[in-house]
C-alpha positions in Angstrom: -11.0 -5.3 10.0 -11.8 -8.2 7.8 -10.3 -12.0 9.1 -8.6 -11.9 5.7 -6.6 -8.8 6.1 -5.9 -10.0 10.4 -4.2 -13.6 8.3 -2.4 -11.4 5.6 -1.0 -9.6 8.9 -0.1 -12.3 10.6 1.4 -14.3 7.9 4.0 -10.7 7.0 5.0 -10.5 11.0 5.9 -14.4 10.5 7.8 -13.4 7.7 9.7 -10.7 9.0 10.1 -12.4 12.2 11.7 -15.8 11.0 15.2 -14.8 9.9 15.7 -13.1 12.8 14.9 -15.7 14.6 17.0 -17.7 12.9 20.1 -15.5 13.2 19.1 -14.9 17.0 19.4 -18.3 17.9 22.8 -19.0 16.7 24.1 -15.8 18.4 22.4 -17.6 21.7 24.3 -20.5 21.5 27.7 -18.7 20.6 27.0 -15.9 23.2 26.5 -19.2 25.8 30.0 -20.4 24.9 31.5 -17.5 25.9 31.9 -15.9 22.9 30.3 -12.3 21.6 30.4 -12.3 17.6 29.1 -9.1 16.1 29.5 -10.1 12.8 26.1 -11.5 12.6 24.9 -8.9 9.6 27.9 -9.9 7.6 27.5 -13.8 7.6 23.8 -13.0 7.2 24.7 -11.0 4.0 27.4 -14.1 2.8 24.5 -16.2 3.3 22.1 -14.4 1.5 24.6 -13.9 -1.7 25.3 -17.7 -1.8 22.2 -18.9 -1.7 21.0 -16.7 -4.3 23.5 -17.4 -6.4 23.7 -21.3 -5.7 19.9 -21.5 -6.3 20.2 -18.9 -9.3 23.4 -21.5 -10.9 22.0 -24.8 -10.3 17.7 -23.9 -10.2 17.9 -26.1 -7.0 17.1 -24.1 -3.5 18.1 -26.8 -0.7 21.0 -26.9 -2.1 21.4 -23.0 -2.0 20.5 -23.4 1.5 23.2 -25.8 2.2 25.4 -23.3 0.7 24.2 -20.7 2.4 25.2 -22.4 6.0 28.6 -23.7 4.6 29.8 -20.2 3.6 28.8 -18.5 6.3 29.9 -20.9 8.6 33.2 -20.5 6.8 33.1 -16.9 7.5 32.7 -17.4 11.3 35.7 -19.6 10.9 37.9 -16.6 10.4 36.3 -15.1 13.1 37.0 -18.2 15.7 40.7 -18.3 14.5 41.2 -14.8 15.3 39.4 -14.9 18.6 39.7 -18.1 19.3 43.3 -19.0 18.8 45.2 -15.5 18.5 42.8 -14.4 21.5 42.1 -10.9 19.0 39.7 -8.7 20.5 35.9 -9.8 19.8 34.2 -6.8 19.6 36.5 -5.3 17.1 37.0 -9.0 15.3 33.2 -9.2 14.6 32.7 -5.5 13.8 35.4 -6.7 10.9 33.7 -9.3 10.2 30.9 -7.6 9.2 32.7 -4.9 6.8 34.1 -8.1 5.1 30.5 -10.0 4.7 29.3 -6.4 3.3 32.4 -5.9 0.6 32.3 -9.8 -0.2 28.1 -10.1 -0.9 28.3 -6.6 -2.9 31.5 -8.0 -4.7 29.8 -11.9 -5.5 26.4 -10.3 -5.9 27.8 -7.8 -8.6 26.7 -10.2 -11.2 23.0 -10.8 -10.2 21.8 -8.0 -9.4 18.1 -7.6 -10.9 18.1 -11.3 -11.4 15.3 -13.4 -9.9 14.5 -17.2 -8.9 11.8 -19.1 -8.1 10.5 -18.2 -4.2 11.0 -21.4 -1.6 7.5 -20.5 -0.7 5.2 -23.4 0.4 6.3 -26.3 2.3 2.6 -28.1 2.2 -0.3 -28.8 -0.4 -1.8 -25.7 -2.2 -5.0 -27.1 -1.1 -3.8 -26.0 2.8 -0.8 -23.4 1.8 -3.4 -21.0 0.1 -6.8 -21.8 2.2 -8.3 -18.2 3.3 -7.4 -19.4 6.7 -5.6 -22.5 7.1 -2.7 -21.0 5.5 -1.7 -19.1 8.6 -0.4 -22.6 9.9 0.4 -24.3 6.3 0.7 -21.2 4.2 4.5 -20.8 5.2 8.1 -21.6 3.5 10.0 -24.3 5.0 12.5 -22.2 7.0 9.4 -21.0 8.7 8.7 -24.3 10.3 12.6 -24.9 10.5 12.8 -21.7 12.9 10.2 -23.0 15.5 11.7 -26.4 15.1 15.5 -25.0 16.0 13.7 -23.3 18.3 12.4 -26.4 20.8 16.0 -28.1 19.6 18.3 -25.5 21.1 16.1 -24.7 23.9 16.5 -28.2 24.7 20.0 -28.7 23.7 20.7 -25.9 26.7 18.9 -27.0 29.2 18.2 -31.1 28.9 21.0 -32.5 27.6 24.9 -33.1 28.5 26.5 -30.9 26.0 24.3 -28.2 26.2 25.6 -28.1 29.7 29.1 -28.4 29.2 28.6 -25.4 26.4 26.7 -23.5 29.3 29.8 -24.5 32.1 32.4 -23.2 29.6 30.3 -19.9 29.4 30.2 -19.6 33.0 33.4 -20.7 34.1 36.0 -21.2 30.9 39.2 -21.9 33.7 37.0 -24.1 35.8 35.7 -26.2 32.4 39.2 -26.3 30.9 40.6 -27.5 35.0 38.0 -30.4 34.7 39.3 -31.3 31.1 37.0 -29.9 29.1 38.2 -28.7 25.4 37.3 -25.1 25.8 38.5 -23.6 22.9 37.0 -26.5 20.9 33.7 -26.1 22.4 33.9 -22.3 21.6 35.0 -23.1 18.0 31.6 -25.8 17.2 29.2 -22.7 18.9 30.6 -20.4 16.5 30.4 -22.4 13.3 27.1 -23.3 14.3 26.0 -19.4 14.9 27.7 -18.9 11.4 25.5 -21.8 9.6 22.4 -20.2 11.7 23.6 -16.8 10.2 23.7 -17.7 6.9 19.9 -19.6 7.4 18.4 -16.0 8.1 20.1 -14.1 5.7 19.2 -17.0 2.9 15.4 -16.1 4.0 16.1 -12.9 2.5 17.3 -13.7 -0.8 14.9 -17.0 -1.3 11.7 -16.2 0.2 11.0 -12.3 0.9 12.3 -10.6 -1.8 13.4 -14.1 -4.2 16.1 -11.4 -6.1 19.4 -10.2 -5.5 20.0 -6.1 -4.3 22.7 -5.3 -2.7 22.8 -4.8 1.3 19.4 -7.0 1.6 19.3 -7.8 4.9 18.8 -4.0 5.8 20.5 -4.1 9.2 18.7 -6.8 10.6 21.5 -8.5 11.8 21.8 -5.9 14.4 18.5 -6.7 15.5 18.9 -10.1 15.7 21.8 -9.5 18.5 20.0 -7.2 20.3 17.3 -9.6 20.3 19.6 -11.9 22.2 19.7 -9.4 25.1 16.3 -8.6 25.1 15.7 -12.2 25.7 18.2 -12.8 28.2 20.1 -15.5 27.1 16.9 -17.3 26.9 15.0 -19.6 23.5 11.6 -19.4 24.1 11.4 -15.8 25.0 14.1 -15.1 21.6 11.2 -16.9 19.6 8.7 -14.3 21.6 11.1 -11.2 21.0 11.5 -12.3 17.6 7.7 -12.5 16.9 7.2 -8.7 18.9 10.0 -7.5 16.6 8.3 -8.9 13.2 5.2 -7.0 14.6 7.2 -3.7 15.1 8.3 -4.0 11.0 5.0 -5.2 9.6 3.6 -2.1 11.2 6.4 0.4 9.0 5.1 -1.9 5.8 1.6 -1.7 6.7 1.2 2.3 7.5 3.3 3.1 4.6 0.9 0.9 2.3 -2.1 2.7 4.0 -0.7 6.5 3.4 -0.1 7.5 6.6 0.2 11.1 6.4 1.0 12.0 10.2 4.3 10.1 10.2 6.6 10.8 7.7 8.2 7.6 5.7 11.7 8.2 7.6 10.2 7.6 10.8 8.5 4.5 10.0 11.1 3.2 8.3 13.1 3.6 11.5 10.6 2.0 14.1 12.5 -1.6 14.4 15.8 0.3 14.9 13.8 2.6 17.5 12.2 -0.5 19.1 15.8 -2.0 19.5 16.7 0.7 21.3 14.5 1.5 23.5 14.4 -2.4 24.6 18.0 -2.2 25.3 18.0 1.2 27.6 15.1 -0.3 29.3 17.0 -3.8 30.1 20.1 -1.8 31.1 18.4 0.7 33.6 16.1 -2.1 35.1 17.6 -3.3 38.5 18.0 -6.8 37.7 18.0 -6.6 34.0 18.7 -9.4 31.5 22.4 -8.2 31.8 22.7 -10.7 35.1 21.4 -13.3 32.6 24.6 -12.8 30.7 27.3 -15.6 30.2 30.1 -14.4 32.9 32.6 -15.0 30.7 30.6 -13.4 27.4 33.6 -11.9 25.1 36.3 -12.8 27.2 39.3 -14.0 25.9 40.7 -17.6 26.9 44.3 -18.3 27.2 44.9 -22.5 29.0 47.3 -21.9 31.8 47.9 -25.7 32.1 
C-alpha cells in the first residue's frame, strides 16, 4: 500500500473522527455536572441545519458556525429548564429532545435540500494544505484543529483549574456542593449550554465540511456514538480524543471496503460496523469488574431539589 493511499486514510478517519469528538466532549463536561443529556443527536442535527443555512444566506461560514453553537445551545436550554428547574426525568427529557432536533432540522432544512456551499476546508496555505504528505498535519479544516485544541482545554479545565473542580464536586456530591454554597443548579445550567454549543460544533462538521450540502437526517446517528464514546472513555479527555480517533477508524473502514467491492460482506453489514463497535465496547465495559461505570459521576442523571 502506497504512502499516498496510508495519508488519504488517515486524513478520512480524522474526518470522521472530529465531530464526534467534538460532540463527545461537551457530553463530558455535562455528564461531569451531573447531568445525562441524550439529546446529543438532535442539537447535533439543529446545529448542522443552521449552519448550513446561515453559511448558505450570508456566503460567510464563521458566522454559520457561531450559529450553529447559539442554536443548539438554545436547544439545550429547553432541556436544562425541564431538568434543571422542573427536575423532569433526563433520560426521557433528552430522548425528547432529540425527536424535536430531528422534526425541527427536517422542517428548517425543507428549503435547502440539494443546495450546496462552499466546504470550510483548509485552515493553512495550499502550499502545506495539499503537499502529498504534509497535508496530514496542514491538510485539515479549522474545526479539526479546534477539536484537539478543546481537547487539551477541557482536559485541563477538569483537572487544573478551580472551576473545573467545583463542576467535578457538584457531580460528585450535588447536596455537599450546594451545603458549601455552591450554585448547583447554575453550575449544571453553564455545563449544559456548553454541551449544547459543543453539539451544534459536530453536527456543523457535517453540513460544512464532509458533505458541504444539506440532506435530511445528516448526521446518520452519530450522536449516539458520540455518548457512548463518553462511557467508553470513562469520563476521561484524552482517552475520548483516543476513542474518538478508534471510532473514525471503525467508519473509514465501512467507506473504504465498500469503495474496494468487498464481495464477502454485504453493504448492510458494513454499513453497520460503527453501530456494532459501539456496542460491543459498551457490553465489554459493563461486564468488566471495575469497568468505566465506577468512573461515572455519582450523581450522573440525578435530579437536584435545594433543601436549604
Amino acid at each position: 500500500m502506497s504512502s499516498a493511499v496510508l495519508i488519504s486514510i488517515a486524513m478520512t478517519v480524522v474526518g470522521a473522527a472530529t465531530p464526534i469528538l467534538l460532540a463527545a466532549l461537551g457530553e463530558l463536561v455535562v455528564e461531569k455536572s451531573g447531568v445525562l443529556n441524550l439529546g446529543l443527536e438532535g442539537m447535533m442535527l439543529i446545529g448542522a441545519v443552521t449552519a448550513f443555512a446561515v453559511t448558505y444566506s450570508t456566503g460567510s461560514a464563521p458566522l454559520g458556525l457561531i450559529a450553529a453553537m447559539a442554536a443548539s445551545a438554545a436547544a439545550s436550554m429547553i432541556f436544562g429548564f425541564l431538568t434543571l428547574t422542573l427536575t423532569a426525568n433526563q433520560v426521557a427529557t433528552g430522548l425528547a429532545l432529540t425527536i424535536f432536533g430531528i422534526g425541527l432540522s427536517s422542517l428548517i432544512g425543507q428549503g435547502f435540500v440539494g443546495r450546496t456551499v462552499d466546504a470550510l476546508h483548509r485552515t493553512f496555505p495550499a502550499a502545506l494544505a495539499e503537499h502529498p504528505v504534509w497535508r496530514l498535519i496542514f491538510g485539515h479544516s479549522p474545526l479539526v484543529y479546534i477539536s484537539l485544541v478543546m481537547t487539551a482545554l477541557v482536559a485541563w479545565f477538569l483537572t487544573r483549574s478551580r472551576a473545573g473542580l467545583i463542576l467535578r464536586a457538584i457531580g460528585e456530591s450535588d447536596e455537599a456542593a450546594h451545603s458549601i454554597g455552591y450554585s448547583v443548579i447554575g453550575v449544571r445550567y453553564l455545563a449544559v449550554a456548553f454541551g449544547g454549543a459543543m453539539a451544534g460544533l459536530g453536527g456543523s462538521y457535517y453540513s460544512l465540511v464532509l458533505t458541504p450540502m444539506w440532506a435530511d437526517r445528516l448526521t446518520a446517528g452519530r450522536g449516539w456514538i458520540a455518548l457512548a464514546l463518553v462511557v467508553f472513555a470513562s469520563w476521561r479527555p484524552l482517552r475520548l480524543l483516543a476513542g474518538a480517533y478508534l471510532f473514525g477508524a471503525v467508519m473509514t473502514f465501512e467507506l473504504h471496503a465498500k469503495a474496494a467491492g468487498v464481495s464477502f460482506l454485504a453493504p448492510e453489514f458494513l454499513a453497520m460496523l460503527p453501530y456494532l463497535a459501539t456496542i460491543v465496547v459498551l457490553t465489554v465495559i459493563s461486564v468488566a469488574p471495575a469497568g468505566g461505570r465506577l468512573a461515572a459521576p455519582a450523581c450522573l442523571g440525578k435530579p437536584f431539589r435545594a433543601t436549604g
